[in-house]
C-alpha positions in Angstrom: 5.0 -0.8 17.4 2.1 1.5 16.2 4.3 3.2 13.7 5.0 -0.2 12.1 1.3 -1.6 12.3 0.3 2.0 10.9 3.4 1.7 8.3 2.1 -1.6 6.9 -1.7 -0.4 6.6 -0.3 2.3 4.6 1.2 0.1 2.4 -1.4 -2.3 1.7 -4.2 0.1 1.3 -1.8 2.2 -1.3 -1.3 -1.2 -3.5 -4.3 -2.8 -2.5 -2.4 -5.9 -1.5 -1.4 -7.8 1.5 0.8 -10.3 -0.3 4.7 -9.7 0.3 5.7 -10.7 -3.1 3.4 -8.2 -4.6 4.2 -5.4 -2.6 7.9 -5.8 -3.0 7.2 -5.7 -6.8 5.3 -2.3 -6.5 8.2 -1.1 -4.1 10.7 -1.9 -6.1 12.5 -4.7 -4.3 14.6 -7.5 -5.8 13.7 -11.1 -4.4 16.5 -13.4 -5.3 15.7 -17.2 -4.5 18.3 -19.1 -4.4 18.2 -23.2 -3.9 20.4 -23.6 -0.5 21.7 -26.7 0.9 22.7 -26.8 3.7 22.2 -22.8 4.5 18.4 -22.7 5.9 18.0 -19.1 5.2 19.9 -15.7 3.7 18.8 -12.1 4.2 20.9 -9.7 2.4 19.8 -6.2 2.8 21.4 -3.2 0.4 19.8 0.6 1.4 20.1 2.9 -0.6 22.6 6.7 0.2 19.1 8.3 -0.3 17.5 6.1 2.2 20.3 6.5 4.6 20.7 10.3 4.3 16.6 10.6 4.7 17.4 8.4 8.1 20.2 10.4 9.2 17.7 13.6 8.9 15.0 12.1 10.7 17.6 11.1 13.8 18.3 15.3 14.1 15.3 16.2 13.8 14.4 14.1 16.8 17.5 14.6 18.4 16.6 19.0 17.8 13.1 18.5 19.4 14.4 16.6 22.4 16.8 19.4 23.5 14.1 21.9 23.3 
């Protein structure tokens, strides 16, 4: 829980900003609002190869330290 509390200071002291819009702006992200009906909410997520291949590092790296 730390990491993400320490992940989101990060952020918002990097783009001096709290507000999500904002910081998805400065990060790059695509907000799409749509009008729904009858659909109270939509969260489509796309990640990028980088992104996962960065992940997939991490994980053996972890994995390499634990088997020490």
């Amino acid at each position: 829980m730390k990491y993400i509390i320490d992940a989101a200071n990060n952020l918002t002291n990097k783009y001096t900003t709290r507000d999500p819009f904002e910081l998805a702006k400065c990060l790059g992200i695509q907000l799409v609002f749509f009008p729904f009906k009858k659909i109270r909410g939509l969260i489509y997520t796309h990640v990028s190869l980088d992104l996962k291949q960065n992940a997939a590092g991490k994980i053996n790296e972890f994995l390499k330290k634990k088997s020490i």
